[in-house]
TORLO-891563 format. One line per field, with one value per atom (N, C-alpha, C, O, CB): residue in three letters; atom name; x, z, y. Coordinates in pm, whole numbers. Glycine has a CB too. Layout:
# residues N
type c(ALA/...)
atom c(CA/...)
c1 c(X/...)
c3 c(Z/...)
c2 c(Y/...)
END
This chain:
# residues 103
type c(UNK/UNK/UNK/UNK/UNK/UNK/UNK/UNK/UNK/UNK/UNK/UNK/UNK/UNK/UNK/UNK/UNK/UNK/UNK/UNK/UNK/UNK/UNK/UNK/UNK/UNK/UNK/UNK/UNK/UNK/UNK/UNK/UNK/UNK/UNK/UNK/UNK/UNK/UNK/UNK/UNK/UNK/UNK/UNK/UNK/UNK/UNK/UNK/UNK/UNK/UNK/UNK/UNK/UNK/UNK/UNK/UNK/UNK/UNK/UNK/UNK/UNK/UNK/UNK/UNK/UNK/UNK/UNK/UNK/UNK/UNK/UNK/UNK/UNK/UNK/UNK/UNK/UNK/UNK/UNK/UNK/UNK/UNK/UNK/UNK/UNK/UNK/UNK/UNK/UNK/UNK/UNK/UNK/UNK/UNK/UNK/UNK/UNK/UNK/UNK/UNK/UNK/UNK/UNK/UNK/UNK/UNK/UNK/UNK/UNK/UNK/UNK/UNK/UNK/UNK/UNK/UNK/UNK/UNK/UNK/UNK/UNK/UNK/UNK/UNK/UNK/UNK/UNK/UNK/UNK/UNK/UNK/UNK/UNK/UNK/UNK/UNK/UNK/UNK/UNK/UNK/UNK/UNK/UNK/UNK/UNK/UNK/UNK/UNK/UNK/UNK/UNK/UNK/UNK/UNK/UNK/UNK/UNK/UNK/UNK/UNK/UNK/UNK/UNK/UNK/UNK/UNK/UNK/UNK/UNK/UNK/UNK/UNK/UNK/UNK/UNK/UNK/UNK/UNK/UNK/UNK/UNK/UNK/UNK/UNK/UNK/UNK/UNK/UNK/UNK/UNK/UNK/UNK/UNK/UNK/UNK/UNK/UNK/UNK/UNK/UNK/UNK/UNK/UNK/UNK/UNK/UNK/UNK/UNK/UNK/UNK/UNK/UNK/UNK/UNK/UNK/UNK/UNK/UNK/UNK/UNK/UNK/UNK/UNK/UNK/UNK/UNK/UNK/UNK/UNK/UNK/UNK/UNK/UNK/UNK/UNK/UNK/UNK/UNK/UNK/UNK/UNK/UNK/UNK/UNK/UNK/UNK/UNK/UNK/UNK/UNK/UNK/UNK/UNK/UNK/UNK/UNK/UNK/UNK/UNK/UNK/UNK/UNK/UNK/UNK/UNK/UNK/UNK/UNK/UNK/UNK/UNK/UNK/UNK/UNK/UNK/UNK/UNK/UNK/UNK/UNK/UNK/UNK/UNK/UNK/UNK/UNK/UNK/UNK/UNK/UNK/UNK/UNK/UNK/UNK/UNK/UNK/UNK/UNK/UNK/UNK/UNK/UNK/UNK/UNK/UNK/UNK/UNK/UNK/UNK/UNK/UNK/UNK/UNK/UNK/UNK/UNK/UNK/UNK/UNK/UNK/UNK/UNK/UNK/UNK/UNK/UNK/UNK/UNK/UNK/UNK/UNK/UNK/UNK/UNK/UNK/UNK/UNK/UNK/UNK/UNK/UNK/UNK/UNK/UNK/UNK/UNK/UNK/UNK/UNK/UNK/UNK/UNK/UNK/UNK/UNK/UNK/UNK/UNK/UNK/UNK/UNK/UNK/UNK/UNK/UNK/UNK/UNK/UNK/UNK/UNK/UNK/UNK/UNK/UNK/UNK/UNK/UNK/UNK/UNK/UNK/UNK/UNK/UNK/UNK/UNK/UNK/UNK/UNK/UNK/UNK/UNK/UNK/UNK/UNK/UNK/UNK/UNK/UNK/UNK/UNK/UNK/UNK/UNK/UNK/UNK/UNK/UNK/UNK/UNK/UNK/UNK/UNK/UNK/UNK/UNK/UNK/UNK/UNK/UNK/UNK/UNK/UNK/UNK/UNK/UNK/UNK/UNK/UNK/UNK/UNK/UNK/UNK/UNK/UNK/UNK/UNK/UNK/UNK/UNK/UNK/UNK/UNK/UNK/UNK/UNK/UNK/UNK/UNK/UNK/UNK/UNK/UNK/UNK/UNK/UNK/UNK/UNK/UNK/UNK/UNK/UNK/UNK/UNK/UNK/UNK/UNK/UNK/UNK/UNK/UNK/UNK/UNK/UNK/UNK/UNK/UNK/UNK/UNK/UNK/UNK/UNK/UNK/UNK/UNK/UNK/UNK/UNK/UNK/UNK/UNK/UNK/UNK/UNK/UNK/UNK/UNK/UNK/UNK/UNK/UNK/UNK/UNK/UNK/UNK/UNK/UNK/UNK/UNK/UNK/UNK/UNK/UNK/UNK/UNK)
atom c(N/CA/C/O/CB/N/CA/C/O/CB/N/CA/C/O/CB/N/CA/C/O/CB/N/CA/C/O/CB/N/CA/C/O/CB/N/CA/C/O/CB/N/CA/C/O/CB/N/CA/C/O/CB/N/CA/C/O/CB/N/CA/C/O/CB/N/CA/C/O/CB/N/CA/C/O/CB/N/CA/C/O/CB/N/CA/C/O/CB/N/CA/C/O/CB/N/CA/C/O/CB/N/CA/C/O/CB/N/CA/C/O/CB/N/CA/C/O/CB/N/CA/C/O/CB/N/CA/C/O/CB/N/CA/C/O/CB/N/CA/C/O/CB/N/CA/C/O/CB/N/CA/C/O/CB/N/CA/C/O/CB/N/CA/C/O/CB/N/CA/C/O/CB/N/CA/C/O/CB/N/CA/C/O/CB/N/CA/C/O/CB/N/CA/C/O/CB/N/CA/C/O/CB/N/CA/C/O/CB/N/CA/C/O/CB/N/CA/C/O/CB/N/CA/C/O/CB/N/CA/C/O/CB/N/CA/C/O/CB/N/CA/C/O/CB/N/CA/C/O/CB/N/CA/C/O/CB/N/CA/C/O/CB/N/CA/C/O/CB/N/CA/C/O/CB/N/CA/C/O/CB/N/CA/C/O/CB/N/CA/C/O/CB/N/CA/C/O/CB/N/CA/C/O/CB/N/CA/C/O/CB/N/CA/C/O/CB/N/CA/C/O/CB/N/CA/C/O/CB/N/CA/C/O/CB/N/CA/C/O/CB/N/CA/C/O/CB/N/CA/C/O/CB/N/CA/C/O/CB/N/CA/C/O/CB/N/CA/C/O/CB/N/CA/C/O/CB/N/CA/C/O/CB/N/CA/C/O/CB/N/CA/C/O/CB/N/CA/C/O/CB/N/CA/C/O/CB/N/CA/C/O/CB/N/CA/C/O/CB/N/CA/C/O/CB/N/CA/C/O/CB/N/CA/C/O/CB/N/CA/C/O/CB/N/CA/C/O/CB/N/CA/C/O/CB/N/CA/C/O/CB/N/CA/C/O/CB/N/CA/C/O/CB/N/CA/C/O/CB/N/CA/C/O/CB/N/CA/C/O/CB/N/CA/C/O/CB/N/CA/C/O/CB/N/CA/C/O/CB/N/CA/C/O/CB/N/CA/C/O/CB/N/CA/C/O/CB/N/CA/C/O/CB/N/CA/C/O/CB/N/CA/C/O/CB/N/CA/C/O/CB/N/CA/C/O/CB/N/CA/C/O/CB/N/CA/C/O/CB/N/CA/C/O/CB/N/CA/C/O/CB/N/CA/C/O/CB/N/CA/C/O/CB/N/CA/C/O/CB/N/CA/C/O/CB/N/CA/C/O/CB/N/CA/C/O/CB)
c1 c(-2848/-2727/-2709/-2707/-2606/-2694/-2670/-2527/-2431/-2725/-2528/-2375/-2324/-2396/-2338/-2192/-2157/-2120/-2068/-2037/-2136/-2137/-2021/-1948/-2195/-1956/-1856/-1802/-1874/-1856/-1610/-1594/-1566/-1586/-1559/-1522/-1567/-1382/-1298/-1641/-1358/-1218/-1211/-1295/-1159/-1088/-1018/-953/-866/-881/-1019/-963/-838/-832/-1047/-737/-575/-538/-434/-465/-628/-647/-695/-657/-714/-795/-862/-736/-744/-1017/-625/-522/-409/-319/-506/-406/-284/-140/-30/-307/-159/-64/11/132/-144/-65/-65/39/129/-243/-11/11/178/283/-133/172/338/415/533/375/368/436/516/638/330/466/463/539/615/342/574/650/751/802/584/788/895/958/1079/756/877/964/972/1073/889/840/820/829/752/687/937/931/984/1010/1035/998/1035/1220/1287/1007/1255/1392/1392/1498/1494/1302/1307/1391/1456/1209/1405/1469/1668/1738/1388/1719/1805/1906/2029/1775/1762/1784/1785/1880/1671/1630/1570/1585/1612/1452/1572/1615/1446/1439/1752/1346/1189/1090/1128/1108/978/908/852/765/828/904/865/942/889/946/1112/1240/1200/1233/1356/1137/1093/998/998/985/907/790/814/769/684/950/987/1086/1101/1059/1166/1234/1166/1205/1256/1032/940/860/782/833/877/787/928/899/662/1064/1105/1164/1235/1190/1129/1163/1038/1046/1188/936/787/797/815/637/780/711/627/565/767/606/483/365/403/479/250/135/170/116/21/241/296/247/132/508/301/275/154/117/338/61/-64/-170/-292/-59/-77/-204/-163/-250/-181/-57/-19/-118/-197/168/-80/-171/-317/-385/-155/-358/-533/-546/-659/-623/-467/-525/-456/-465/-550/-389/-342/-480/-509/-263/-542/-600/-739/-811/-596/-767/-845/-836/-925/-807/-743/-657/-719/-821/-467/-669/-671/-783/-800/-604/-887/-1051/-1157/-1274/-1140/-1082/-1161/-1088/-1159/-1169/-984/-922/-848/-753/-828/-934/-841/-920/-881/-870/-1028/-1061/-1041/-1086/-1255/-959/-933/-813/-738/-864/-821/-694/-587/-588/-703/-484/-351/-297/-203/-279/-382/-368/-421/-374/-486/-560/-658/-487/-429/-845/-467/-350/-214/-147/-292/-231/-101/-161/-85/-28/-241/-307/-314/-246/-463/-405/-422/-259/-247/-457/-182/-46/-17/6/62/-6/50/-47/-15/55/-166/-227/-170/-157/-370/-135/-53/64/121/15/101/250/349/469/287/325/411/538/544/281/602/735/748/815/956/647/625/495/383/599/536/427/456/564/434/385/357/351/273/180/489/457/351/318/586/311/255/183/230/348/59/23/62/10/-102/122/292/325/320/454/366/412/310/341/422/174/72/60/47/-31/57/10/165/149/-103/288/421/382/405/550/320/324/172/178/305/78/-16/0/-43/-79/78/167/231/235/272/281/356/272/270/512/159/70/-49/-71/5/-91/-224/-287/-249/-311/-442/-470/-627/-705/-434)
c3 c(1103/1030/1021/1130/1096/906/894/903/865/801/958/957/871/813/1023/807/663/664/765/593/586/580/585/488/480/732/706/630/553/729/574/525/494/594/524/367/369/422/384/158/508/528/537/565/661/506/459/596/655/320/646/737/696/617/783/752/702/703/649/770/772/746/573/518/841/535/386/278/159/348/335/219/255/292/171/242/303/221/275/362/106/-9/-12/-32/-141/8/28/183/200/40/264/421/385/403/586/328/337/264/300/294/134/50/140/134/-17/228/303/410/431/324/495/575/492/558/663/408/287/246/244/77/225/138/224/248/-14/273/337/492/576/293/513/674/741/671/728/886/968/907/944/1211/862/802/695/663/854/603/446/381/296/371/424/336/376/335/387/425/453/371/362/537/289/158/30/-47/143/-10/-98/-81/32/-104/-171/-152/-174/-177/-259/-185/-147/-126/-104/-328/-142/-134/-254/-257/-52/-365/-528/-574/-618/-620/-543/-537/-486/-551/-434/-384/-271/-368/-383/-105/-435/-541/-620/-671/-597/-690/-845/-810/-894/-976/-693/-633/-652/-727/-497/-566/-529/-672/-662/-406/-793/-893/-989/-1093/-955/-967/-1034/-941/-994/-1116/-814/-730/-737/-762/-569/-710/-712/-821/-940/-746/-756/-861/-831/-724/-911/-1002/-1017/-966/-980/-969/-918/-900/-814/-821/-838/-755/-607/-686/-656/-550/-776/-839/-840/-723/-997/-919/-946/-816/-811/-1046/-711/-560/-491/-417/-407/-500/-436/-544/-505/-431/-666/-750/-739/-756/-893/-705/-730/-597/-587/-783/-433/-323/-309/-201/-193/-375/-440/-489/-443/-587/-641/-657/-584/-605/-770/-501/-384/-286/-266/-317/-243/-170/-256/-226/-181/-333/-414/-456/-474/-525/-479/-492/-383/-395/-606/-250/-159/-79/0/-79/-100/-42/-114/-94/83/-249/-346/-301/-342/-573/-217/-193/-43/33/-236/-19/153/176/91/246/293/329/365/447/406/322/367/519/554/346/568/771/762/822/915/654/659/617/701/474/531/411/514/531/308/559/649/748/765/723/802/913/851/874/967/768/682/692/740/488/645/605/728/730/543/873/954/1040/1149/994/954/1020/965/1026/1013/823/789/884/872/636/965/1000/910/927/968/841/723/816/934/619/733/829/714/732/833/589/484/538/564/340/548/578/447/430/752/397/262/312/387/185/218/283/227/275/295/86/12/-71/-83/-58/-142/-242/-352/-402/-282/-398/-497/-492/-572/-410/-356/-317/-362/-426/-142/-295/-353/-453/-485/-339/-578/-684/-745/-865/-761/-718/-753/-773/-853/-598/-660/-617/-712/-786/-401/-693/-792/-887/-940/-803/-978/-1110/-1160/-1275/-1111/-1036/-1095/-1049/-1125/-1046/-915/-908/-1075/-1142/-749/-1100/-1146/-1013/-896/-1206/-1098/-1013/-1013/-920/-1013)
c2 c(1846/1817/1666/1608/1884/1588/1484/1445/1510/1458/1332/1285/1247/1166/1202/1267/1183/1040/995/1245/981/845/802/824/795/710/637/602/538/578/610/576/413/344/649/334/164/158/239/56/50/39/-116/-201/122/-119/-270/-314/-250/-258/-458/-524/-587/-682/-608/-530/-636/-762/-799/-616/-851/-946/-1028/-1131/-944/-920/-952/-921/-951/-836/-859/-833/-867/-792/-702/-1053/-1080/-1083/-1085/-1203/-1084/-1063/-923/-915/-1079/-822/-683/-652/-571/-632/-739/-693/-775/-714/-781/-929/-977/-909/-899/-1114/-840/-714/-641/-659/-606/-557/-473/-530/-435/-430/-621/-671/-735/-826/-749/-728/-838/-640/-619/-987/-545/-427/-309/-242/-376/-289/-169/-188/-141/-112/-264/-281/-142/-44/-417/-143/7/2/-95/-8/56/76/41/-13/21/50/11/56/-4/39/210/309/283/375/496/203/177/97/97/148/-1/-104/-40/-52/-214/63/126/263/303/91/341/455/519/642/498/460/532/367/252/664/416/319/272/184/341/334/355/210/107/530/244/154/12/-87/219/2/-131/-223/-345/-69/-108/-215/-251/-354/-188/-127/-206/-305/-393/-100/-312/-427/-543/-633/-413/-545/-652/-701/-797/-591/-642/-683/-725/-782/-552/-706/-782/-919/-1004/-706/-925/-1041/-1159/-1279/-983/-1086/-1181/-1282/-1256/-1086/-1425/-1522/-1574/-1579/-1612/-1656/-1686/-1599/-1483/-1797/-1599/-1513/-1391/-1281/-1590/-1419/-1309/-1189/-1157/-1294/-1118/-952/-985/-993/-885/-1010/-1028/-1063/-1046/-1130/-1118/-1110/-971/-926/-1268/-902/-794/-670/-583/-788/-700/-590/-581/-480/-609/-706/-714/-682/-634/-873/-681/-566/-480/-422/-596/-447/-327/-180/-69/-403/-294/-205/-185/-87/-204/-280/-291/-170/-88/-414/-173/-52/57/119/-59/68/205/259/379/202/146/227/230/268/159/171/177/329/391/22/364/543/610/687/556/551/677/841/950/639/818/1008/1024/1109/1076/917/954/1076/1125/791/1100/1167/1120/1028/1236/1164/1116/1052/980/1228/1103/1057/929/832/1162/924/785/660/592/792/665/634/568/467/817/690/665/575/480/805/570/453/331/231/481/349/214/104/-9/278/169/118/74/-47/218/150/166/16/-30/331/-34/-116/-247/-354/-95/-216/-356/-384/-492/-352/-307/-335/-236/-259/-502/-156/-74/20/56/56/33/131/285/387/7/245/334/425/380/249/556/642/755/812/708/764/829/1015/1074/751/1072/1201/1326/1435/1258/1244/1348/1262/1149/1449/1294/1136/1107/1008/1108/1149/1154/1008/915/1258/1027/879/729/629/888/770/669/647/529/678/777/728/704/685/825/698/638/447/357/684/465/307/243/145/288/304/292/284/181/352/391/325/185/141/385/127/-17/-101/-198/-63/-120/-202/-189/-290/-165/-91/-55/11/9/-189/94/134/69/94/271)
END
């Protein structure tokens, strides 16, 4: 039986635009400000200037083609490695947020 091939995962360090996103919207009590994590991005994309949207979107869609076939536990870690207080309950939620980044 062969083993399946690791999946490729993103050091949080390489997505630092992504990771201050995420500590700036999706901190542990986000939902206190925002009423989802959908609310927090379209917040953050009409707050972002100058390049800010555009470095959050491009590891954004980084994010998104390196576990768009992961599982939701992977997803939820990932986030949970930025520092995130957003744990995604269904991928509804991801591709919500995938929508206003790109994917």
């Amino acid at each position: 039986m062969k083993a399946s091939p690791k999946r490729s995962t993103i050091d949080p360090a390489e997505v630092p635009a992504l990771r201050q996103f995420v500590h700036g919207y999706l901190y542990k009590g986000y939902t206190e400000e925002y009423d989802s994590a959908e609310a927090a991005a379209r917040e953050f994309r009409s707050d972002a200037e100058g390049d800010e949207f555009v470095a959050v979107a491009t590891e954004w869609k980084r994010f998104y083609a390196t576990y768009q076939s992961a599982s939701l536990p992977e997803i939820k870690e990932f986030f949970k490695s930025l520092g995130s207080g957003w744990s995604p309950g269904d991928p509804e939620e991801v591709e919500a947020l995938a929508r206003i980044f790109g994917k």
